[in-house]
Steps between C-alpha positions, in 0.01 A plus 500: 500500500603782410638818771292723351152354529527496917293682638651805657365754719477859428867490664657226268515276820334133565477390868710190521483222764801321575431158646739233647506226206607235793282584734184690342604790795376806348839722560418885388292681266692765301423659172664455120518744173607401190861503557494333811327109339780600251759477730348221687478305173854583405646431818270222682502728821227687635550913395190668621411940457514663799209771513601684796904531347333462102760308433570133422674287748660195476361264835849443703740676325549700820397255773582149305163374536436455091216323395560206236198487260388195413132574337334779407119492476213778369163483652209502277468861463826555394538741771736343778793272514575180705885453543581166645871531645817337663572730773822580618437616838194689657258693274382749754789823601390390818703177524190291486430276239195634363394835490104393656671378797242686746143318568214698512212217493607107517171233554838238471874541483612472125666133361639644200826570593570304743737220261693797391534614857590148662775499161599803606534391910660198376819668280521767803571179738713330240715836427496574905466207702354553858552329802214264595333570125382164402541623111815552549601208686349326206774647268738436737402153512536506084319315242444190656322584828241720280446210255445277852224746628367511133501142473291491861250762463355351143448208714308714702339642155407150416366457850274746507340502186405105595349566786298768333600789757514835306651713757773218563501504148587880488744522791719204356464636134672811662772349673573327148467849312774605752754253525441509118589849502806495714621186230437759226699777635800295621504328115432838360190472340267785516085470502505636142737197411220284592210756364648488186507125447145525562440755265680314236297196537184687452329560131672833336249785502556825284675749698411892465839713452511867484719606187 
């Protein structure tokens, strides 16, 4: 599709939300002209136009915290962006990860993030190991304690799910997920590794690029 045929506001600008493509975390909204999905395009980081400097900036080049785009998507009015990204870092100026880090209504505390968080927790204790952490005893212990505890709790899995007990079910599928997770860090493979097996096993669909 062609630049051109966005759908600009009377400022030249689309609103432009930048999402965690790992975790589906919705990191920042910020806004785009012309020149900014340019440079985005050219460079496969995240370039955004500032409307309080009117300028374009380039996300991290002052702080580090760049943005690696991996997808860009147009709604169906052709009026606003969707940038799924690799972040380097925190989005927010703040040091938080996302920018909507403050709750104003919650019926339920939020599940979305909460892989890329525990990934996150999980290279923290691997990268600074803490006394009486049992994630980072695990690394301590190397690759054949974790496969051990892996090997025990899909026992517990299999358990479970024959004796019909959902929440037994969940708890064990979570201490799996984990110990899974800790593997995947110590062998260096990353959730997208694994997300883009999946992907590739799935039937092609037409993707929508903006030319």
């Amino acid at each position: 599709m062609d630049i051109n045929t966005l759908s600009f506001n009377e400022n030249g600008l689309l609103p432009a939300i930048v999402q965690d493509e790992q975790t589906g975390e919705v990191l920042m909204l910020a806004y785009m002209n012309k020149e900014a999905i340019e440079r985005t395009l050219e460079t496969g980081e995240a370039w955004f136009y500032s409307r309080s400097r009117q300028q374009l900036w380039h996300k991290g080049a002052t702080s580090g915290n760049r943005q690696l785009v991996k997808r860009i998507s147009l709604d169906c009015d052709n009026d606003t962006l969707l940038l799924q990204v690799e972040p380097i870092g925190p989005a927010c100026h703040t040091g938080e990860q996302s920018c909507f880090f403050q709750t104003i209504q919650e019926e339920q505390p939020s599940v979305n993030s909460v892989v890329g968080e525990v990934v996150r927790e999980i290279k923290e204790r691997r990268d600074n190991a803490v006394k009486g952490s049992y994630t980072s005893y695990l690394f301590q212990e190397g690759v054949d304690k974790i496969l051990k505890k892996i090997g025990e709790e899909t026992t517990e899995v299999v358990i479970a799910a024959k004796n019909r007990d959902k929440d037994e079910l969940a708890n064990e599928l979570a201490d799996l997920t984990y110990h899974t997770l800790v593997l995947m860090e110590l062998l260096e493979v990353s959730v997208e590794d694994v997300k883009k097996v999946l992907r590739d096993r799935r039937p092609k669909k037409e993707v929508l690029r903006v030319e």
